[in-house]
C-alpha positions as MATLAB code, in Angstrom:
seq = 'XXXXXXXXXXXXXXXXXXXXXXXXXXXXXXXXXXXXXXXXXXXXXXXXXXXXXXXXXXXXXXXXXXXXXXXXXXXXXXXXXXXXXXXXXXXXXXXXXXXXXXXXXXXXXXXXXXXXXXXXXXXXXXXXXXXXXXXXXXXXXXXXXXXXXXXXXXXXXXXXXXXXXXXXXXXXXXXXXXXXXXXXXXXXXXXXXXXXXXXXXXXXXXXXXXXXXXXXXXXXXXXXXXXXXXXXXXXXXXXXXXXXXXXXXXXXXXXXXXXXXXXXXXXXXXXXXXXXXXXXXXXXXXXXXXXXXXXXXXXXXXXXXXXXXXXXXXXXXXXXXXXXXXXXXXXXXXXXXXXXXXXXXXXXXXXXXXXXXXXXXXXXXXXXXXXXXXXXXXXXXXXXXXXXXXXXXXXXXXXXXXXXXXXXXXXXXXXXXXXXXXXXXXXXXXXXXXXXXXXXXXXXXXXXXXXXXXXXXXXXXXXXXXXXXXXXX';
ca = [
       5.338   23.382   62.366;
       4.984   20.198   60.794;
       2.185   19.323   58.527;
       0.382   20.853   55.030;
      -2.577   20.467   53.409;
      -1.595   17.702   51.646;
      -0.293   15.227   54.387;
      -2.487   16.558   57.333;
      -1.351   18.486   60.465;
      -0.373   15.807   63.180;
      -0.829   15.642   66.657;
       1.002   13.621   69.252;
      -1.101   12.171   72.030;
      -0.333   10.813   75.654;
      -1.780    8.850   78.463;
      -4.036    7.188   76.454;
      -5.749    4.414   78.569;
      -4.459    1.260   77.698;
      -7.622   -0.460   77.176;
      -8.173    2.485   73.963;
      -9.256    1.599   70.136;
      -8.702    3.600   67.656;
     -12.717    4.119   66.918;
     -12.967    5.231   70.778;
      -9.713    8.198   69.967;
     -11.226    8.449   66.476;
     -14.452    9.714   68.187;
     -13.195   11.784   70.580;
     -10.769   13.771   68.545;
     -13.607   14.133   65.921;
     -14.956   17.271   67.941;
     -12.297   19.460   66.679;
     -12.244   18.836   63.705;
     -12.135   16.611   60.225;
      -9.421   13.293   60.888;
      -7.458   12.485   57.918;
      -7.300    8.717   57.819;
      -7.271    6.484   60.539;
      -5.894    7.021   64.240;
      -2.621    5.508   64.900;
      -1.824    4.112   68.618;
       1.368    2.703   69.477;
       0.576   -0.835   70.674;
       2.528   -3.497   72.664;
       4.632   -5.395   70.054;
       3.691   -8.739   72.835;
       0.093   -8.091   73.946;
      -1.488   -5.997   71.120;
      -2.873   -3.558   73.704;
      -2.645    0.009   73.188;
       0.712    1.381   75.048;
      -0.844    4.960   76.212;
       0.131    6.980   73.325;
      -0.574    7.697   69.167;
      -1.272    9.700   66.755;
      -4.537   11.929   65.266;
      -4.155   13.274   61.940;
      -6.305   16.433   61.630;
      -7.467   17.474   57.505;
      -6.957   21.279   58.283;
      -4.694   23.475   60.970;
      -6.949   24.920   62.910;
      -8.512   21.597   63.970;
      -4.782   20.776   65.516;
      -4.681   23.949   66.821;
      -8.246   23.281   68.798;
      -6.670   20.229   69.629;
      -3.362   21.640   71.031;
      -5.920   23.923   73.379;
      -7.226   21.413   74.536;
      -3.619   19.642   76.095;
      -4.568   18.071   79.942;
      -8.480   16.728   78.552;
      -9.692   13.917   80.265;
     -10.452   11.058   78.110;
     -11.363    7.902   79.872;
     -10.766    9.371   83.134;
      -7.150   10.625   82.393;
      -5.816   13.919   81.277;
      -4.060   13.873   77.712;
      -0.578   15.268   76.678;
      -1.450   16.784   73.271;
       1.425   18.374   71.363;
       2.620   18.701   67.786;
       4.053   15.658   66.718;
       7.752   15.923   65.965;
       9.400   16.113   62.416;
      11.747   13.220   62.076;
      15.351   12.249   59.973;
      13.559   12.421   56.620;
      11.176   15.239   58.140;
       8.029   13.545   59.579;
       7.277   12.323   62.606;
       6.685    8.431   61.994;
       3.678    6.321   63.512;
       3.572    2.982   64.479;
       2.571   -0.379   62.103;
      -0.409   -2.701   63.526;
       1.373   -5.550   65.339;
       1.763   -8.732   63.476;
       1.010   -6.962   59.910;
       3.556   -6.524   56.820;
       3.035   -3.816   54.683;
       5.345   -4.243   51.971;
       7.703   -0.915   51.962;
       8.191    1.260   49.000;
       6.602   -0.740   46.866;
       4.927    1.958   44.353;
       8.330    3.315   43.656;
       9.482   -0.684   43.192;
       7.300   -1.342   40.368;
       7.596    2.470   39.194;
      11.103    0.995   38.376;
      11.408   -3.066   37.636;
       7.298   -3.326   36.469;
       6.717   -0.366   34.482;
       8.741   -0.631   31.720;
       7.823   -3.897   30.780;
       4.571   -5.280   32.623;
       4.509   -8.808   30.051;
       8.472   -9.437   31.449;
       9.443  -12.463   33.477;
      10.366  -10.876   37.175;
      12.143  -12.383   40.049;
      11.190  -11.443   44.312;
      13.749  -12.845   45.555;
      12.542  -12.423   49.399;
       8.957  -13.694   49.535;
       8.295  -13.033   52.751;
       4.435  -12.774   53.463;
       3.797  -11.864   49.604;
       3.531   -8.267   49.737;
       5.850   -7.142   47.097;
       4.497  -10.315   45.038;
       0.861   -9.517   44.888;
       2.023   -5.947   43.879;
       4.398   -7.294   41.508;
       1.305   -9.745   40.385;
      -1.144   -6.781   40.335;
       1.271   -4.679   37.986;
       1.960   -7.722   35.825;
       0.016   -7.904   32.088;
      -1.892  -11.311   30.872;
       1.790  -12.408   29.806;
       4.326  -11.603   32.226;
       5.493  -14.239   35.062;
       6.657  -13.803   38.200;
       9.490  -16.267   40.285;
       9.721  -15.905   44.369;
      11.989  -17.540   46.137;
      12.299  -17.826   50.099;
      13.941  -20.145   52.923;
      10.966  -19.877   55.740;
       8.724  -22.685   55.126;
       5.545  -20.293   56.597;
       6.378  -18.110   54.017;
       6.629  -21.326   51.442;
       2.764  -22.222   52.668;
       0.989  -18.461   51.704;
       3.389  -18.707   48.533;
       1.850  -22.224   47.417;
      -1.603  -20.623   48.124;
      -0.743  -17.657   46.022;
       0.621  -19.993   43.413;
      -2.494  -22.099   43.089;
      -4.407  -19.289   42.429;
      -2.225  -17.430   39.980;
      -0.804  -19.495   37.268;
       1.558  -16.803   36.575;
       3.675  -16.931   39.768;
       5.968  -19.798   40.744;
       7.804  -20.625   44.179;
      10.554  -21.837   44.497;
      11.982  -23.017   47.856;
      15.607  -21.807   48.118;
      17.720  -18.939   48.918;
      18.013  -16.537   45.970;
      21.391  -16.457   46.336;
      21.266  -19.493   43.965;
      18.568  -18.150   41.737;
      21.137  -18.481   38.542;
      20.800  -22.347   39.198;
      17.503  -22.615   39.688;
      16.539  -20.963   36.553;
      18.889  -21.128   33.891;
      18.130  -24.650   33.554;
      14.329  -23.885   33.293;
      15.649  -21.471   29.925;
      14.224  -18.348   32.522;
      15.521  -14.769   31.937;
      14.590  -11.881   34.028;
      13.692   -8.266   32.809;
      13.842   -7.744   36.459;
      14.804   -9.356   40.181;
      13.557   -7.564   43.321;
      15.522   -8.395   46.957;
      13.968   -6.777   50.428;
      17.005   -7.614   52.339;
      16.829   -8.403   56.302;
      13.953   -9.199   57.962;
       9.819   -9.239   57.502;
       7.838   -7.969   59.811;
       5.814  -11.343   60.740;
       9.187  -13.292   61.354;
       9.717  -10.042   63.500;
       6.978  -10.239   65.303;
       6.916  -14.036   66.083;
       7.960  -14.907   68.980;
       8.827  -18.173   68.666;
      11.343  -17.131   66.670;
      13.391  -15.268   68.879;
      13.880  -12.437   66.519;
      13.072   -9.784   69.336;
      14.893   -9.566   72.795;
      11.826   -7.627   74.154;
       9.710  -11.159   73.533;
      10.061  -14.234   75.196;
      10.406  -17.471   73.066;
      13.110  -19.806   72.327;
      16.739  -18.621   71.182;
      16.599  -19.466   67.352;
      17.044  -16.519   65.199;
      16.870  -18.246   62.003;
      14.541  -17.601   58.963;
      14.302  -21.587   58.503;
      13.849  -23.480   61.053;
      14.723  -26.643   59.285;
      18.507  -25.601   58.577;
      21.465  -25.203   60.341;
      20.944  -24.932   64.186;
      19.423  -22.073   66.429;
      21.307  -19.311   68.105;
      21.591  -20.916   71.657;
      23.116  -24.117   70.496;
      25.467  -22.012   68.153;
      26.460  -19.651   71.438;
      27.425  -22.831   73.369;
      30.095  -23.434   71.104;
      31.434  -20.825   69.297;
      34.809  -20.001   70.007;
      35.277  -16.432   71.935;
      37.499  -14.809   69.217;
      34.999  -15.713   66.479;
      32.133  -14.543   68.513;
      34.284  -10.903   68.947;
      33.988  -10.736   65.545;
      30.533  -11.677   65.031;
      29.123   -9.054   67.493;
      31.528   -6.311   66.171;
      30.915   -6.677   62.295;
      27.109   -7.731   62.051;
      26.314   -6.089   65.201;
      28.304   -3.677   67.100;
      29.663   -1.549   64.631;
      31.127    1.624   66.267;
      31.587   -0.117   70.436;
      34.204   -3.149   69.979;
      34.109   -3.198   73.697;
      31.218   -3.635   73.816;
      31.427   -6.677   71.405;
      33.938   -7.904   73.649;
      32.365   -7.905   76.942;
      29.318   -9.525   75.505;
      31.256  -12.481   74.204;
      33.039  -12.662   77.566;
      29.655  -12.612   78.885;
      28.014  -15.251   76.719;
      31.728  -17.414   77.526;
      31.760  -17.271   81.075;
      27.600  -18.353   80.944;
      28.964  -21.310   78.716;
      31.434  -22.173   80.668;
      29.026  -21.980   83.645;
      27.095  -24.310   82.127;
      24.250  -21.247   82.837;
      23.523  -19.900   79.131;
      19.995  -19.054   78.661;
      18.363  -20.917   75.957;
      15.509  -17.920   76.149;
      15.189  -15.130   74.456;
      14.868  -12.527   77.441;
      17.153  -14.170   79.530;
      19.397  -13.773   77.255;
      18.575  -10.255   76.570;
      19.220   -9.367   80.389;
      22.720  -11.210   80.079;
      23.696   -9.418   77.227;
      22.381   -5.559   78.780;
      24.146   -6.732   82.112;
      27.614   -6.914   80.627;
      27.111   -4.076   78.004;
      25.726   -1.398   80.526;
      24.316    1.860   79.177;
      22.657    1.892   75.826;
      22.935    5.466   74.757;
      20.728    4.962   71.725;
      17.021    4.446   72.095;
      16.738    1.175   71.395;
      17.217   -2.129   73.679;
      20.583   -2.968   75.003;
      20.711   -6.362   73.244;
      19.104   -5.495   69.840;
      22.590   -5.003   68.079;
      23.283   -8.527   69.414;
      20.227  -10.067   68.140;
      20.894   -8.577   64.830;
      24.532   -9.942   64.374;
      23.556  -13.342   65.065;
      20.527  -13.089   63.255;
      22.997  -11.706   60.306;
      25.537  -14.889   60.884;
      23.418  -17.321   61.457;
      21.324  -17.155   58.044;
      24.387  -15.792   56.143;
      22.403  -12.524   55.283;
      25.563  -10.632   53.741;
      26.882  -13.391   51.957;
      23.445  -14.010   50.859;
      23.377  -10.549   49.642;
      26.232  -11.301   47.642;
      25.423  -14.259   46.133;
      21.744  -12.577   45.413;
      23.507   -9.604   43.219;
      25.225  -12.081   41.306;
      23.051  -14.203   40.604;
      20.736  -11.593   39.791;
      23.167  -10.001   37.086;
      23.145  -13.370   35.363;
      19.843  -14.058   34.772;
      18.723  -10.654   34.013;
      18.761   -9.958   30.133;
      20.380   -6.624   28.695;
      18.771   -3.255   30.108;
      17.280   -5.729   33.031;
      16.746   -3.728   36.663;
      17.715   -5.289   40.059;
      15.784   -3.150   43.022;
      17.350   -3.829   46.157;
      15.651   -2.864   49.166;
      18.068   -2.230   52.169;
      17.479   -1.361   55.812;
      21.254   -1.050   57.429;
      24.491    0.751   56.255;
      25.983   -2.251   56.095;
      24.158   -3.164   53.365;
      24.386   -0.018   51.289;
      27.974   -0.604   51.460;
      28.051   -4.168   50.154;
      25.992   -2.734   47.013;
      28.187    0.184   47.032;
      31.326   -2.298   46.710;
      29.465   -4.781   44.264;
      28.390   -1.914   41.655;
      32.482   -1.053   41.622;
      33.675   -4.011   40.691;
      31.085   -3.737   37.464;
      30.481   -0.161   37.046;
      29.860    0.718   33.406;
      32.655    3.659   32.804;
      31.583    7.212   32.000;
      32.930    9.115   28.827;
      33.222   11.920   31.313;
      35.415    9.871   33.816;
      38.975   10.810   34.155;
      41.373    8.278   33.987;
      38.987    7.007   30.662;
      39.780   10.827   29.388;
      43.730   10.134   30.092;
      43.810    6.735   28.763;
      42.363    8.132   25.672;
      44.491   11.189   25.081;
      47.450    9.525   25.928;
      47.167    5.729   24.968;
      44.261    5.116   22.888;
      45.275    2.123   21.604;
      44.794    0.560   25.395;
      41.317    2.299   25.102;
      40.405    0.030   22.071;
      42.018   -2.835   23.561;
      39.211   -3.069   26.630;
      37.224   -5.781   26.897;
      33.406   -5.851   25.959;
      31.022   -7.371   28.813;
      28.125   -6.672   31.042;
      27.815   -3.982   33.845;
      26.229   -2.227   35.604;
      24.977    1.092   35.920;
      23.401    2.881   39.120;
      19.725    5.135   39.530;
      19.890    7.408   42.531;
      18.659    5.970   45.780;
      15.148    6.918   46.725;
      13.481    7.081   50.503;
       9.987    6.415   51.306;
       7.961    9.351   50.687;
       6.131   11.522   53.866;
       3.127    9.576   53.857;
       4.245    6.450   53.895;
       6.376    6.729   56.760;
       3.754    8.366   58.591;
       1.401    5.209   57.409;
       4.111    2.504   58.258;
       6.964    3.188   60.545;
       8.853    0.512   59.746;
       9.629    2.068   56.222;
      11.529    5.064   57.812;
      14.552    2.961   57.318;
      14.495    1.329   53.729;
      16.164    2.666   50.741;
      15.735    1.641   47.295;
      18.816    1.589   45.025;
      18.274    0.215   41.128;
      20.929   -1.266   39.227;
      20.470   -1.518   35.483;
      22.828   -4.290   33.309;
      24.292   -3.467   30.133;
      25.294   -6.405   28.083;
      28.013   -4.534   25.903;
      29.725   -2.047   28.058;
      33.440   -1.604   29.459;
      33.760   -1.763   33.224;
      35.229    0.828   35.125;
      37.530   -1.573   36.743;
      39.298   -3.019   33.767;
      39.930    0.844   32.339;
      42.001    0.717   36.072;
      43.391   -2.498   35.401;
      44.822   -1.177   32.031;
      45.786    1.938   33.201;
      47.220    1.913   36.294;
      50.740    0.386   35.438;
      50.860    2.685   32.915;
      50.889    5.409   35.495;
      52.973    3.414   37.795;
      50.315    2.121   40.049;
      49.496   -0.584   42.075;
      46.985   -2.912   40.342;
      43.349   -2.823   41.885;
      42.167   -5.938   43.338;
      39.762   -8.279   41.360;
      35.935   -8.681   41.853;
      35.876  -11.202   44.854;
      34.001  -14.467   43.606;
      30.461  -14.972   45.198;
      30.359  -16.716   48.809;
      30.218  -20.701   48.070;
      26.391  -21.461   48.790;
      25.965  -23.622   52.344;
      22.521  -23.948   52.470;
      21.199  -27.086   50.962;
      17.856  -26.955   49.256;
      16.421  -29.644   46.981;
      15.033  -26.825   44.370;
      18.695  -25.152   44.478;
      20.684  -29.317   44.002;
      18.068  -30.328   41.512;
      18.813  -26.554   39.570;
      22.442  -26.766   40.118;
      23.063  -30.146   38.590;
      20.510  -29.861   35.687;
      22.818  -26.580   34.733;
      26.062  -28.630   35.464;
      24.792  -31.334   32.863;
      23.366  -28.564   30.551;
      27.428  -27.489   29.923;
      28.723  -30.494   29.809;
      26.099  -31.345   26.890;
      27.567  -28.038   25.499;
      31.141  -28.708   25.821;
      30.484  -32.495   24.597;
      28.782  -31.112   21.199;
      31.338  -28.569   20.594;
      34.436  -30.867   20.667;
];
């Protein structure tokens, strides 16, 4: 069954009265036997209020056990459902985060691998969110290291200038990092490290007057500043049906293009109607009324949500731009932590570490091109790459302590200033063997968003070469 010494032996409990606390569970459960931590109830993401059900952490099995005898006790004047609480993907059997908090995920094993190795380096956050990561980041950080956050949400812009007043070692910048190249190469900043928690925090999340969540009621925005661009329901009303397929099917859903379809028909016709809800649940219902069955457990309309969400505040293309930019500020053996939440993600990191994969001795076609043409070997060009640390998941406890961390994965890429890409050993080789050239690294997404930190960066850097290029001639 699941549970050990170390973790605790878990117990699963229903019909909970909604008015419980987790002092009131706490003390009840305490009669058989020592709780490990705190108790966990699953609470209304809207109201706060407990939702009838959570979790009790017992120190030693035969507490749970006592427990588990004890299934149908009444407990403010209903009977409980007490079973075993199941293992889940990565083999526990997750609990539920307060509402409205932001713990910041995986964030021991993030400074395991940007802080560590150099606590007096200058680091990047590129997503400040609420500051979690930061203050981490800040806590790991010697006397002489420095620390740069950028973010687009100007709540998340107000803690940062509190943090920043009190800290003389972190700056804010208000931008998207996707332009963090401009931003500091003209301030003569390089980076041992850059950290990016891609997608969405957990207060944005749970605000909603956002519009973030179809199970809230608010206004149809969906974007992570407020300031730029313009919300979801004015976007809807104009989009054009074929671009809106596309939307739904590559940000959103994935693996059910007719379902991407029918949506947009949906959200056409209501346009056309002049009858598209500018709400969040209203538009929720429209979108679960022309998709139908949701066979995952999860609302009908999340995937929607998420795709716009995704479009609206150019997340991927962000995510692009973000890599990039982090590659060329970070300074030889420099680590870039990316925290993703979605397969989609994975694979745009996936396809960005090809294009600038450091080769292997042990790779093949390097082993060919060397036996057979070594002269082609010699010929390859010296520049940076990248090279790739396995993936880690949240560990047991974690997920048990924050559910919302079931999902992330952190992948580390490490630059090497003098190394041959894998790519350009392809490029060399493959008309040798008769082959098709591979296609070239795609240039970075052009930046849309206009920020004055991002201008004033960009054009200091734009006169900084041209004072370059004037000197040299």
């Amino acid at each position: 069954a699941q549970g050990s010494d170390a973790n605790g032996y878990e117990v699963f409990v229903k019909y909970l009265p909604h008015t419980s606390e987790e002092h009131e569970v706490a003390d009840f459960f305490s009669q058989f036997g020592e709780i490990l931590g705190g108790v966990r109830l699953i609470r209304n993401p809207t109201t706060g209020q407990c939702k009838g059900a959570g979790f009790v952490t017992f120190a030693h099995e035969h507490a749970r056990q006592a427990a588990l005898a004890k299934d149908g006790i009444k407990f403010g004047g209903r009977h409980l459902s007490i079973t075993v609480a199941k293992t889940g993907t990565f083999g526990v059997r997750a609990t539920e985060q307060a509402f409205g908090t932001h713990t910041p995920a995986m964030l021991r094993e993030t400074i395991n691998a940007l802080v560590k190795p150099d606590p007096n380096g200058t680091y990047v956050d590129g997503t400040f969110g609420r500051g979690g990561h930061t203050r981490g980041i800040l806590a790991a950080l010697g006397p002489n290291g420095r620390l740069h956050a950028f973010d687009m949400d100007p709540e998340a812009i107000k803690e940062a200038k509190k943090l920043e007043a009190e800290d003389s070692r972190f700056t804010i910048h208000h931008a998207p990092f996707g332009c963090m190249d401009t931003v500091l190469k003209p301030l003569g900043v390089t980076c041992s490290g850059v950290f990016l928690d891609l997608g969405i925090s957990s207060p944005q999340f749970d605000d909603e007057s956002r519009g973030f969540r179809p199970e809230q009621d608010g206004p149809l925005d969906l974007r992570f500043d407020v300031t730029q661009g313009v919300p979801a329901s004015e976007f809807l009303a104009r989009v054009d049906r074929d671009e809106l397929v596309r939307i739904l099917h590559e940000y959103g859903e994935t693996a059910d293009p007719v379902a991407a379809r029918r949506i947009a028909d949906a959200v056409c016709l209501a346009v056309a109607e002049d009858r598209l809800p500018s709400t969040t649940k209203a538009f929720a219902a429209l979108v679960a009324a022309a998709k139908g069955k949701e066979y995952q457990a999860m609302h009908p309309a999340k995937l929607t949500f998420q795709a716009l969400r995704i479009h609206l505040n150019q997340e991927f293309d962000e995510m692009r731009r973000g890599m990039r930019a982090a590659a060329e500020v970070m300074i030889d053996g420099g680590r870039l932590g990316v925290l993703t939440w979605k397969h989609s993600e994975c694979a745009i990191l996936v396809d960005f570490h090809r294009h600038f994969e450091v080769v292997q001795p042990t790779q093949p076609l390097l082993k060919w091109m060397r036996s057979n043409h070594p002269e082609k070997e010699n010929a390859l060009p010296t520049v940076w790459g990248l090279t790739m640390d396995d993936a880690q998941r949240p560990s047991e406890r974690e997920m048990r302590d924050n559910s919302r961390s079931r999902s992330a994965i952190l992948h580390v890429l490490r630059k090497v200033d003098a190394g041959r890409r894998l790519a350009d050993v392809e490029r060399a080789a493959y008309p040798l063997l008769g082959w098709a050239p591979p296609p070239d690294a795609p240039k970075p997404p052009p930046v849309t968003f206009k920020y004055e930190a991002a201008i004033t960066g960009r054009d200091e850097h734009r006169k900084e070469k041209k004072e370059k290029k004037e000197k040299k001639e």
